[in-house]
Backbone as ProteinMPNN parsed JSONL, in Angstrom:
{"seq_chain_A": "XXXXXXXXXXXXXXXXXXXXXXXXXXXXXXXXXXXXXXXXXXXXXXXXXXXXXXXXXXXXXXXXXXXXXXXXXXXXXXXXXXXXXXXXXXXXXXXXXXXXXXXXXXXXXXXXXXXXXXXXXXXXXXXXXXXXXXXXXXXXXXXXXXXXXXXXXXXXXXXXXXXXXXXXXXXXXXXXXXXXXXXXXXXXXXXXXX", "coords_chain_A": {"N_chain_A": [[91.89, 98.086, 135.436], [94.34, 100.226, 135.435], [94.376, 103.454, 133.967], [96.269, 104.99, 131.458], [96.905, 107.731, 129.751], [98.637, 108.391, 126.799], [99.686, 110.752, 124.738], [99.579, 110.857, 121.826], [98.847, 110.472, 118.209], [99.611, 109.043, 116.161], [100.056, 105.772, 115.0], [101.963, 104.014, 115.14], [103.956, 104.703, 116.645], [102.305, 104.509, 119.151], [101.885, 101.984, 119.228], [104.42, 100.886, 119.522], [105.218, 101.75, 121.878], [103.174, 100.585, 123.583], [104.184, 97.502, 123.469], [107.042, 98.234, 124.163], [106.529, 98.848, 127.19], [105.428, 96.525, 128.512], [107.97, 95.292, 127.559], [108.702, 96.572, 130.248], [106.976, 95.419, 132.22], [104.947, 97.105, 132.863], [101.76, 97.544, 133.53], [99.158, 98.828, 132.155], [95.813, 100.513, 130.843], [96.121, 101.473, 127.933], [95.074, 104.73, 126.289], [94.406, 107.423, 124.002], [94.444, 110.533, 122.324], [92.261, 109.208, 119.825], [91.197, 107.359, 121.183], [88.863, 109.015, 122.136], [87.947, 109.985, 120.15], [89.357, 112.495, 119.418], [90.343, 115.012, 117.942], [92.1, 117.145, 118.132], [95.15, 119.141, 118.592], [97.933, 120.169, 120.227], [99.727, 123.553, 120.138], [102.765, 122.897, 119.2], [105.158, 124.837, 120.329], [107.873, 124.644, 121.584], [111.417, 124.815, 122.191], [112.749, 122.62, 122.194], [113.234, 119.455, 122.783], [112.046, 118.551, 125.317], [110.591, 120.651, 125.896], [108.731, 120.709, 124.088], [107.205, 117.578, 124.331], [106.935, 118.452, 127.097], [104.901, 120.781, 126.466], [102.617, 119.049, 125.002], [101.834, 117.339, 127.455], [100.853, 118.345, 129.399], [98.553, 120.085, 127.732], [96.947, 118.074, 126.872], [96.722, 116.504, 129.389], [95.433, 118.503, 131.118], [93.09, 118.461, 130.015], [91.724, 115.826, 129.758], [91.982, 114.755, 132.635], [93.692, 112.373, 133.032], [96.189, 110.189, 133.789], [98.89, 111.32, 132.365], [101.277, 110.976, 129.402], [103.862, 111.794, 127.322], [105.451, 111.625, 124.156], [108.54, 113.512, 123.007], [110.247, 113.363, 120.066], [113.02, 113.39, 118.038], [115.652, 113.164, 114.921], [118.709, 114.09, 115.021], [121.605, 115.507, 113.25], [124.47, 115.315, 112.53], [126.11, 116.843, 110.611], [124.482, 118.475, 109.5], [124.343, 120.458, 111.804], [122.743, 119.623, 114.149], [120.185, 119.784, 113.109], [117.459, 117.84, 111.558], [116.065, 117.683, 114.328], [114.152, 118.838, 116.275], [112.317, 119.645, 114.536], [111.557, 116.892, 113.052], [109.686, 115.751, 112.48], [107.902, 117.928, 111.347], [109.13, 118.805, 109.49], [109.602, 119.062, 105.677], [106.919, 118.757, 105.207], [104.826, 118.16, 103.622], [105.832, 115.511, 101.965], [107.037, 112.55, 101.998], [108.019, 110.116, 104.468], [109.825, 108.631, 102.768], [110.952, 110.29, 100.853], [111.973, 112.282, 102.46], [113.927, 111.333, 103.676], [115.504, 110.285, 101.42], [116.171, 112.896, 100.618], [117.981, 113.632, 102.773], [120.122, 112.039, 101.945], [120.674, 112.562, 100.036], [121.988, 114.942, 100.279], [123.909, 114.637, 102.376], [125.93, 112.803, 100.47], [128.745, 111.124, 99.54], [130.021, 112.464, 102.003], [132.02, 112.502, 105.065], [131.472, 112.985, 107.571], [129.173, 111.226, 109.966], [127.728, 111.292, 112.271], [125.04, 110.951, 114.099], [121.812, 111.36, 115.982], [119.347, 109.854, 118.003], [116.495, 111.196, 119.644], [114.774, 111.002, 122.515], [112.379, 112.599, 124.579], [110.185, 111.986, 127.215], [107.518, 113.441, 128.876], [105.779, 113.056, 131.681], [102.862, 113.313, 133.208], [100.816, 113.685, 136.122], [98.436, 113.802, 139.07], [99.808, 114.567, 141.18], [102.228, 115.159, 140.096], [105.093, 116.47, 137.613], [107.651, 115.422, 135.758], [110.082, 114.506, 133.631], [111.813, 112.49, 131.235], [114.624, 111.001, 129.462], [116.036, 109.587, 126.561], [118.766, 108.562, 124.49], [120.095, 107.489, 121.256], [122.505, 106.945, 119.744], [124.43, 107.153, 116.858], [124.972, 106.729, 113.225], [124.449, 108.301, 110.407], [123.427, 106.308, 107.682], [124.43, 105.023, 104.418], [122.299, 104.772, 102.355], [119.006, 103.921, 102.277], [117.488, 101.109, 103.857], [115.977, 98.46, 105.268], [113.333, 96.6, 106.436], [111.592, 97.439, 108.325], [110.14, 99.009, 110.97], [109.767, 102.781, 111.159], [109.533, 106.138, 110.072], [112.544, 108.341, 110.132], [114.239, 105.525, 110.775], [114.841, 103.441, 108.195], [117.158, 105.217, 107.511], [118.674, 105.233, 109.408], [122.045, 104.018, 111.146], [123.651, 101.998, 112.722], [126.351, 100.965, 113.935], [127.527, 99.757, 115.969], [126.112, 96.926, 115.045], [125.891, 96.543, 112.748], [123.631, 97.703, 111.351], [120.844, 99.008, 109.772], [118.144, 100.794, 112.199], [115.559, 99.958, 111.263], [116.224, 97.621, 109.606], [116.454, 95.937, 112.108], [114.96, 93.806, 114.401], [111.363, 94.149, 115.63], [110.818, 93.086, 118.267], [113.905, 93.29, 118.705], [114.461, 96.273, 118.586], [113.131, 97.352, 120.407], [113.924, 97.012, 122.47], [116.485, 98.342, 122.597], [115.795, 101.467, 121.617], [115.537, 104.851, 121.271], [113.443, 105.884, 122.173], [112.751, 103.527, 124.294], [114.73, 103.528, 126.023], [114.538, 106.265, 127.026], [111.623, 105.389, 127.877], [112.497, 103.402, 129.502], [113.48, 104.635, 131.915], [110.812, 105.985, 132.736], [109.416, 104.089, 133.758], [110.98, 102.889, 135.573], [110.391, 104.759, 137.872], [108.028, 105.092, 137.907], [107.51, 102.41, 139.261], [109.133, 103.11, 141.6], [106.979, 105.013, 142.646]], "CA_chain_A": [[93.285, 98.444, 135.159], [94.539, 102.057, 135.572], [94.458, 104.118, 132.486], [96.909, 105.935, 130.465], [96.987, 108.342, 128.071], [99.559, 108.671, 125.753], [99.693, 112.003, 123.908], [100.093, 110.894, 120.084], [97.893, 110.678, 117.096], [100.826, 108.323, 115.669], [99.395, 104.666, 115.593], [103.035, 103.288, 115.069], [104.049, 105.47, 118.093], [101.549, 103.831, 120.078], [101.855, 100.101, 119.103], [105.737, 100.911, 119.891], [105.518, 102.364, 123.581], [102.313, 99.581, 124.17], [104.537, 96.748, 123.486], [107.805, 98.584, 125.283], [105.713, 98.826, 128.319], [105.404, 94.84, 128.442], [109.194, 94.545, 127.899], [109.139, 96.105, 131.143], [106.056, 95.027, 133.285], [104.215, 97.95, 133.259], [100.605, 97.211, 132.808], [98.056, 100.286, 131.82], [95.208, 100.419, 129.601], [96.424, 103.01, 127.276], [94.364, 105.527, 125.465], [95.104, 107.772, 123.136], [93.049, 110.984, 121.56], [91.915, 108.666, 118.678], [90.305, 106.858, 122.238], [87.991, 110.002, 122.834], [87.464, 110.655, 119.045], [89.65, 114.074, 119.722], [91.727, 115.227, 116.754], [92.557, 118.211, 118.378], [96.494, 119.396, 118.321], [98.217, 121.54, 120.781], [100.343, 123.85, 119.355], [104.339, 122.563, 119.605], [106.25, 125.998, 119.845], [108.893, 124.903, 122.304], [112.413, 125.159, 121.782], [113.634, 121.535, 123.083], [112.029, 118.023, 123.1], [111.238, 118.588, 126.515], [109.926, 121.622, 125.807], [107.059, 120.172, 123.272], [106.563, 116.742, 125.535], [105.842, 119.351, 128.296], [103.112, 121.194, 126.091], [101.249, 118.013, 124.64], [101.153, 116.444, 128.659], [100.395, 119.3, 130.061], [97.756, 119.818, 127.055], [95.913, 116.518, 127.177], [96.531, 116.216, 131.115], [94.482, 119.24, 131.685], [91.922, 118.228, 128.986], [90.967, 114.436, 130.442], [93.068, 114.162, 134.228], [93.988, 111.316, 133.414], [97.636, 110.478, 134.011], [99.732, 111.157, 131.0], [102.993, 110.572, 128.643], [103.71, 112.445, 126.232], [106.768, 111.853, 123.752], [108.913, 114.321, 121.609], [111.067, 112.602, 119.614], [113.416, 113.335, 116.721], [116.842, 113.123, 114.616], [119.81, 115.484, 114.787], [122.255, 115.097, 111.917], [125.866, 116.201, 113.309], [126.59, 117.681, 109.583], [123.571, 119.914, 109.32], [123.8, 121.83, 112.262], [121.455, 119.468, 114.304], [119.004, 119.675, 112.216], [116.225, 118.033, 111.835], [116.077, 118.191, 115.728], [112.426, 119.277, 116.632], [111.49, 119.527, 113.188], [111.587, 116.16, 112.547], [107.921, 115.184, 111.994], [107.342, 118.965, 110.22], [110.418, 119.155, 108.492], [109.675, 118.565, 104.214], [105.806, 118.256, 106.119], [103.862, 116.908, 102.939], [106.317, 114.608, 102.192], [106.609, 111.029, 102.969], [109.739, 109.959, 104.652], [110.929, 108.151, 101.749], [111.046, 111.391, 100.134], [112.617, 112.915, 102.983], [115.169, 110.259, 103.733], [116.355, 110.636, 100.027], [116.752, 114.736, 100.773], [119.013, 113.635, 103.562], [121.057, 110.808, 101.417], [121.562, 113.177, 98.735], [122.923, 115.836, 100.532], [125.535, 113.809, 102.765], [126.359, 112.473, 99.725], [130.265, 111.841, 100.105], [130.523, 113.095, 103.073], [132.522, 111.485, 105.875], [130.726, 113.098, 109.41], [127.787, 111.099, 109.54], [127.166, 111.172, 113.031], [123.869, 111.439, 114.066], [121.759, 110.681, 117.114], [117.928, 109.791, 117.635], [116.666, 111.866, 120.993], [113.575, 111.014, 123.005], [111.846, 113.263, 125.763], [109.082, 111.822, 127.727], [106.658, 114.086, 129.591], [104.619, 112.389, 132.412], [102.329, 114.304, 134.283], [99.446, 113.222, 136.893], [98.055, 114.707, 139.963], [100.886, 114.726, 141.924], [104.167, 115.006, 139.514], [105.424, 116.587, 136.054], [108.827, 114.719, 135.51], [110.717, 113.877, 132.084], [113.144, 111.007, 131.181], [115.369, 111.597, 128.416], [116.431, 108.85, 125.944], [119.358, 108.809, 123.289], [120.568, 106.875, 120.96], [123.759, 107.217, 119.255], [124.254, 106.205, 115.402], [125.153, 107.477, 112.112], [123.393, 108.496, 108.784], [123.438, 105.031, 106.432], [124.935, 105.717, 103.132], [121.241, 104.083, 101.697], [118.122, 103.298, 102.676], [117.56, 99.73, 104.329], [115.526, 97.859, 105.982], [111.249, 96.672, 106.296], [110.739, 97.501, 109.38], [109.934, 100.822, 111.775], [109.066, 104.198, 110.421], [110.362, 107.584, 110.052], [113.859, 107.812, 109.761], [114.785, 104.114, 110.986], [115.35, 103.237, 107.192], [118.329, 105.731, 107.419], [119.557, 105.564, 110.818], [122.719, 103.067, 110.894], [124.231, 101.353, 114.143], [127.987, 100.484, 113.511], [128.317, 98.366, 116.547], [124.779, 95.764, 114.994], [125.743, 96.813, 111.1], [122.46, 97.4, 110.935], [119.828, 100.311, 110.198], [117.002, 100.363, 112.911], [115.092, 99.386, 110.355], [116.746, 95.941, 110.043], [116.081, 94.99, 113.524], [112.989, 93.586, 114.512], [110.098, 95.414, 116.533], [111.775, 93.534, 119.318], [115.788, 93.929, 119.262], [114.627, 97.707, 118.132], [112.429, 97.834, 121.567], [114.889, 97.395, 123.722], [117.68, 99.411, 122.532], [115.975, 102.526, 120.938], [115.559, 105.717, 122.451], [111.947, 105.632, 123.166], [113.067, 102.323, 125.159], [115.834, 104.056, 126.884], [113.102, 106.99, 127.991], [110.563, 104.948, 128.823], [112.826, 102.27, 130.786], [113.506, 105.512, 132.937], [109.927, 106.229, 133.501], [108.703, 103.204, 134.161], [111.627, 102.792, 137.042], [110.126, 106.048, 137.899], [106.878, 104.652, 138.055], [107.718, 101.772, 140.072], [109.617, 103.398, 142.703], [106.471, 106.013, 143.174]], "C_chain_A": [[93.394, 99.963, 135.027], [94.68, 102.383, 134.14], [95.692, 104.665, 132.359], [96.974, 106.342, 129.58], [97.945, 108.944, 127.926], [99.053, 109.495, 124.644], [100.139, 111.799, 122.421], [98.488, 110.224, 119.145], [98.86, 109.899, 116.16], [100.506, 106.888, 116.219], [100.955, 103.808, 115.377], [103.612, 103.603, 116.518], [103.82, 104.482, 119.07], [101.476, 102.576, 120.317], [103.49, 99.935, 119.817], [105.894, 100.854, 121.599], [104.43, 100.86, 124.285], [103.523, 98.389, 124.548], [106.444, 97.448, 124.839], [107.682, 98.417, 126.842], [105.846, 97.648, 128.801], [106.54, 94.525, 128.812], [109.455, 94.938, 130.098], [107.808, 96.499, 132.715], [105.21, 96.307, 133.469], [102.591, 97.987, 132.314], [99.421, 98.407, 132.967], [97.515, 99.621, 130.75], [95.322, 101.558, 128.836], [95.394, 103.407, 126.401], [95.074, 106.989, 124.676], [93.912, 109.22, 122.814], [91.511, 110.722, 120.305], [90.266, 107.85, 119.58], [88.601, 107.678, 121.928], [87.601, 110.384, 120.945], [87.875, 112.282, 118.601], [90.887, 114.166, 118.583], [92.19, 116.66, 116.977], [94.579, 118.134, 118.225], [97.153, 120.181, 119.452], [99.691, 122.221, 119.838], [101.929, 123.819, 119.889], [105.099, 124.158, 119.433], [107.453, 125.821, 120.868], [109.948, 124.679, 121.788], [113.505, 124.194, 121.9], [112.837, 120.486, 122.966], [111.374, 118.405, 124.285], [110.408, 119.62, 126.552], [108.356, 121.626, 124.955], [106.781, 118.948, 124.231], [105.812, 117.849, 126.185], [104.375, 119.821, 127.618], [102.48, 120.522, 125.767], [101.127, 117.236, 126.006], [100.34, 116.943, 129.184], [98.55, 119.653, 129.611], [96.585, 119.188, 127.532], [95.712, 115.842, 128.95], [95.209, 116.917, 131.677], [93.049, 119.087, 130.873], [91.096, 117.019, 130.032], [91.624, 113.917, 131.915], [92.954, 112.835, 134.038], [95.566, 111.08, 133.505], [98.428, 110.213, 132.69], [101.124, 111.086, 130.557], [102.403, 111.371, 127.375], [105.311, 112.721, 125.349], [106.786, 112.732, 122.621], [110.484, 113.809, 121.406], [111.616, 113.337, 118.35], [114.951, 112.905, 116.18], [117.362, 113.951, 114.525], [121.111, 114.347, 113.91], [123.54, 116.058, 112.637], [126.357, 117.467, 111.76], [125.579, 118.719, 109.22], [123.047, 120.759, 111.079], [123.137, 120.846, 113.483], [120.176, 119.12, 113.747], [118.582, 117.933, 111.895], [115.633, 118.498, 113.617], [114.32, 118.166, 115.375], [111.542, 119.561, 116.095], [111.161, 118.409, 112.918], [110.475, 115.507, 111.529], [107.715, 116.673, 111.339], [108.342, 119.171, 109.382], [109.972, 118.386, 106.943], [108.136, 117.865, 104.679], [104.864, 117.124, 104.962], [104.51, 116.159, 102.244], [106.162, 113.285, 102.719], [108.231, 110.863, 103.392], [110.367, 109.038, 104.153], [111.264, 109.157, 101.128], [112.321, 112.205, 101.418], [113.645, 112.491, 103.764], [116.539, 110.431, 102.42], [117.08, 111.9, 100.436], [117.801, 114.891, 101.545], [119.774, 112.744, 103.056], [121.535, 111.921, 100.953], [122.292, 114.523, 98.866], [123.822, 115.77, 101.657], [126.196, 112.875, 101.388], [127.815, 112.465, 99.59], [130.938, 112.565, 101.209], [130.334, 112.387, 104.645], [131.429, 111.783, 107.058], [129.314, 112.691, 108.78], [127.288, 110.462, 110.743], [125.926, 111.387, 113.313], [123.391, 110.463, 115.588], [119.86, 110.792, 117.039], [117.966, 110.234, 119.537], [115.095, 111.579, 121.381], [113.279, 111.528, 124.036], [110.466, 112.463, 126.573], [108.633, 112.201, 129.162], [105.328, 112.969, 130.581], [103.883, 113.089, 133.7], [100.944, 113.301, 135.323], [99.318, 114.282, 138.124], [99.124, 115.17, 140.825], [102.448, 115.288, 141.605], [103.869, 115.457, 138.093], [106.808, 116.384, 136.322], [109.465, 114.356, 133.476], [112.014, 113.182, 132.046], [113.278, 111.283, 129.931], [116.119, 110.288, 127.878], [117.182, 109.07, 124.665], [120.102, 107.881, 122.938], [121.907, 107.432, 119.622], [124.075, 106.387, 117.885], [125.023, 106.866, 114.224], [124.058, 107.439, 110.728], [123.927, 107.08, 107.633], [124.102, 105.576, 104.897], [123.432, 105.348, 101.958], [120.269, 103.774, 102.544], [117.612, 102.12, 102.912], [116.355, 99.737, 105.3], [113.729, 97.681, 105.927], [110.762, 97.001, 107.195], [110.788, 99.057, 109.999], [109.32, 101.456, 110.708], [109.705, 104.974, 110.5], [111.606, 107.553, 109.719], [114.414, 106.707, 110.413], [115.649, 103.709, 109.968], [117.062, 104.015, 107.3], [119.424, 105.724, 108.932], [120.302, 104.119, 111.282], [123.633, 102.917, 113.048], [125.302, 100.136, 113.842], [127.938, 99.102, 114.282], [127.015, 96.668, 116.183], [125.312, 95.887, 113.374], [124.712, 96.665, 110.683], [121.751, 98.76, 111.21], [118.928, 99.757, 111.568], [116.087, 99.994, 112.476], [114.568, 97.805, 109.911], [116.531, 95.58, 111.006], [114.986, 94.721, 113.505], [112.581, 94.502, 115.364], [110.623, 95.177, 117.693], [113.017, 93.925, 120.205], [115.249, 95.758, 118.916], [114.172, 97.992, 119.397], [113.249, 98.116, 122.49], [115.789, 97.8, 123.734], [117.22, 101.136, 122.194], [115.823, 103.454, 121.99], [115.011, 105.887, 123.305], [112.238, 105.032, 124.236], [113.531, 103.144, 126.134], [114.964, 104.707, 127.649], [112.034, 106.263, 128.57], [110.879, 103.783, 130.108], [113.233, 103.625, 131.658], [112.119, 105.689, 133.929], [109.266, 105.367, 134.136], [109.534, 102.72, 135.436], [111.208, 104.068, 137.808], [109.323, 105.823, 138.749], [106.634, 103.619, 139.36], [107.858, 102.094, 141.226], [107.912, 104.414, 143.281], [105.675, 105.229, 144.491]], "O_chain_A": [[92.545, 100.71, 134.542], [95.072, 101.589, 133.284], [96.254, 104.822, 133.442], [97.093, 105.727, 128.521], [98.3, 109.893, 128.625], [98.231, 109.132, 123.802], [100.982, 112.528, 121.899], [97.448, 109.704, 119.55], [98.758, 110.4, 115.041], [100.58, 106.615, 117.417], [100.761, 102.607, 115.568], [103.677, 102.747, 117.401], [104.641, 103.797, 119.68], [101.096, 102.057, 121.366], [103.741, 98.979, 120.551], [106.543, 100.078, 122.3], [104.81, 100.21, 125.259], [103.848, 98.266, 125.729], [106.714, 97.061, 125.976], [108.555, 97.952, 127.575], [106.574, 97.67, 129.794], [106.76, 93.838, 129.81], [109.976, 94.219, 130.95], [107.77, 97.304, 133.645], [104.755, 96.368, 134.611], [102.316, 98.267, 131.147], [98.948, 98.694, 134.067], [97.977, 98.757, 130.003], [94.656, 102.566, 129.072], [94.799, 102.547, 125.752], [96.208, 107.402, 124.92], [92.709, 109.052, 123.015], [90.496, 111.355, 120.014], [89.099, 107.728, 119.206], [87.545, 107.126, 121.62], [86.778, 111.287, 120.792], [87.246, 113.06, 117.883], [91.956, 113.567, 118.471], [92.638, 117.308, 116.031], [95.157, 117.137, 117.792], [96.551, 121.254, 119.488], [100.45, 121.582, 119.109], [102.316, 124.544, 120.804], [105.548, 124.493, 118.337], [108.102, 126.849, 121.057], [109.782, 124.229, 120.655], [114.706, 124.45, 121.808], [111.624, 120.676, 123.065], [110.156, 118.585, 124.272], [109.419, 119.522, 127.279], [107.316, 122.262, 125.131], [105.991, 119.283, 125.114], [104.637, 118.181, 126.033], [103.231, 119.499, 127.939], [101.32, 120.872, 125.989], [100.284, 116.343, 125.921], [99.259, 116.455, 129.514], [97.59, 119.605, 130.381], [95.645, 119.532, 128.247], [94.908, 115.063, 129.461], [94.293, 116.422, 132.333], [92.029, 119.663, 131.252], [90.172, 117.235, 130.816], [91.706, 112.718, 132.183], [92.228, 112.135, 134.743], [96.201, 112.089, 133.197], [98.554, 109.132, 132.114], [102.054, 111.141, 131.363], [101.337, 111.537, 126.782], [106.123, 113.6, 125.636], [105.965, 112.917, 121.722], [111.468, 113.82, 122.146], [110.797, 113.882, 117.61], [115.578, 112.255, 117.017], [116.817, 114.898, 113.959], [121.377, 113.145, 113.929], [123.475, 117.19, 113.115], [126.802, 118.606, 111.899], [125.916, 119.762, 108.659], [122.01, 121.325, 111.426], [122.795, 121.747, 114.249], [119.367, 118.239, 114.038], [119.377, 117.001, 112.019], [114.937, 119.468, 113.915], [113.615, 117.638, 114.515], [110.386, 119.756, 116.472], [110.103, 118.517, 112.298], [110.447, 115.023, 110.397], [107.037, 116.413, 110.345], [108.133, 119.91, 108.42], [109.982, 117.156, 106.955], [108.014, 116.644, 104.586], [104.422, 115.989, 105.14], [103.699, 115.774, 101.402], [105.403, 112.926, 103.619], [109.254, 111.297, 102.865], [111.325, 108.508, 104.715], [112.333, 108.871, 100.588], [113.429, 112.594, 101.048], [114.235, 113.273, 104.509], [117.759, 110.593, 102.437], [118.3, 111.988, 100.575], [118.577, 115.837, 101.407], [120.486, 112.388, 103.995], [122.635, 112.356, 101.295], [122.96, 115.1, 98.008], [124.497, 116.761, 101.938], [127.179, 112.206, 101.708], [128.357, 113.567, 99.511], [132.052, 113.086, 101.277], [129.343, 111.96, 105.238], [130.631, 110.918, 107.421], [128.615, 113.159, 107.881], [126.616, 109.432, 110.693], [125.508, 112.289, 112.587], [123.961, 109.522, 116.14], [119.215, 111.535, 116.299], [118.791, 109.921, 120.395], [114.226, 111.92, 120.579], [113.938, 110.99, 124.926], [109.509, 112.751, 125.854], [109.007, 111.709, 130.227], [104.338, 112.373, 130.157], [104.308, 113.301, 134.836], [100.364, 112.3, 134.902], [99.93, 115.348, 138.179], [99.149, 116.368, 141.106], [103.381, 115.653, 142.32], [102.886, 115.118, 137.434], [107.293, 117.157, 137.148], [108.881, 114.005, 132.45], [113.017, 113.353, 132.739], [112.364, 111.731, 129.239], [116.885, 109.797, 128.708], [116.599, 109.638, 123.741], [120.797, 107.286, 123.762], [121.801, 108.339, 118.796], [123.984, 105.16, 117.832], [125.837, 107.707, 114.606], [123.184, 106.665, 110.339], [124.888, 107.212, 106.876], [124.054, 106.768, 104.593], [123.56, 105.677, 100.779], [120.609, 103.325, 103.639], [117.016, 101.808, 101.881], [115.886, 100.687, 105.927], [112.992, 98.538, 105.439], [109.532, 97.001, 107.252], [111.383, 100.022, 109.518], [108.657, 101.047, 109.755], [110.759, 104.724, 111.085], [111.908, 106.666, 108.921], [115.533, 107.081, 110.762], [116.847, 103.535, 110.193], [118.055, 103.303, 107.158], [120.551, 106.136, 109.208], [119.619, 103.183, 111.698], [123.919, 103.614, 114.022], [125.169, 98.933, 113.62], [128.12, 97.957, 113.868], [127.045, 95.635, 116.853], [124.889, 94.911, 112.756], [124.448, 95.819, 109.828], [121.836, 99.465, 112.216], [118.969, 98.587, 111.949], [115.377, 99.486, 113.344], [113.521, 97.159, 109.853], [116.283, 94.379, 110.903], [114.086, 95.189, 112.808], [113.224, 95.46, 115.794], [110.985, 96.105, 118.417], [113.254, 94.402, 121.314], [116.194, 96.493, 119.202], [114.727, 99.002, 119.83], [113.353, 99.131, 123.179], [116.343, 97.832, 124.833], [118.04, 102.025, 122.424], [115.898, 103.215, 123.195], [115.262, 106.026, 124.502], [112.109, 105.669, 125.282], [112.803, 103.484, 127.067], [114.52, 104.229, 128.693], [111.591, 106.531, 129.687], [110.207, 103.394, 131.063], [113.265, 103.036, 132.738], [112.059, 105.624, 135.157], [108.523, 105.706, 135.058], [108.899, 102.176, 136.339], [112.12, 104.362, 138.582], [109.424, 106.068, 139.951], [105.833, 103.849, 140.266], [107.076, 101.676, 142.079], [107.794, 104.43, 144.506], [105.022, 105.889, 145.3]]}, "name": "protein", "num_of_chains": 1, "seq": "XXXXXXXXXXXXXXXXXXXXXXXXXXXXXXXXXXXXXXXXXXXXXXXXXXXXXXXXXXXXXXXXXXXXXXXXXXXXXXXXXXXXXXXXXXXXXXXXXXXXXXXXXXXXXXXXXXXXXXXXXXXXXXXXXXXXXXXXXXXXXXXXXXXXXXXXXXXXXXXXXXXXXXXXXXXXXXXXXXXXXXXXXXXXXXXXXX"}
């Protein structure tokens, strides 16, 4: 079976995109740096999801040629600006994101705009092609923290038309709507067509 490596050090990440993959027929044996025993990092300074994807494919492409993915994912908050955006995962870093879920309750607190949107980039490079598919999902900030399931901000991230955090859904109504999904059902029609 052909390989892939997927650019994360994020074993939720990885169980997420594995099973995505499935929903839609795309069969790889994925690997990971955890694979190779490599806890290396490259360093994220770009200015855009696509702009970090690009440096961890690019990264880990030129490290092991093998053909890679590489997602940058986060939340933008319509009342701060954006923000978290491309911080997401360093933003309030030694933190847990119950801690840093709260930091974002308690300062929308009362306050109506609570748009917000979850944004996924995915970088796929191999010998032939560097391409990126762009996934977004559209939501608002929860007035509370909900739900047992996912990670990161899920607990807080609310979806009017399900009345339900992402959280609340299962692993698989969350698969096939979230953003990741969205990006990776791009690449994998991507993939197909090549």
């Amino acid at each position: 079976m052909e390989k892939l490596f997927v650019a994360t050090s994020n074993a939720h990440k990885l169980e997420e995109i594995k099973e995505i993959l499935k929903l839609y027929g795309i069969e790889r044996e994925l690997v990971c740096p955890a694979s190779f025993d490599d806890h290396d990092e490259p360093v994220e300074d770009g200015k855009s999801f696509e702009d970090n994807a690009l440096i961890k494919a690019r990264y880990w492409f030129n490290k092991y040629h093998l053909p890679t993915i590489a997602d940058d994912s986060g939340l933008t908050i319509h009342f701060f600006n954006e923000f978290p955006g491309i911080y997401s995962a360093r933003f309030m870093q030694n933190y847990s994101y119950f801690e840093k879920n709260s930091w974002i309750l308690k300062g929308m607190k009362n306050e109506s705009d609570r748009e917000a949107k979850f944004h996924c980039v995915i970088a796929y490079i191999n010998e032939n092609t560097e391409e990126c598919f762009e996934g977004i999902l559209q939501g608002e900030i929860a007035d509370s923290i909900k739900g047992e399931h996912g990670f990161g901000y899920d607990p807080i991230f609310f979806l009017p038309e399900l009345n339900k955090t992402t959280s609340e859904l299962s692993p698989e109504e969350k698969n096939r709507l979230s953003h990741r999904s969205l990006a990776l059902r791009k690449w994998a029609e991507y993939v197909k067509a090549e």
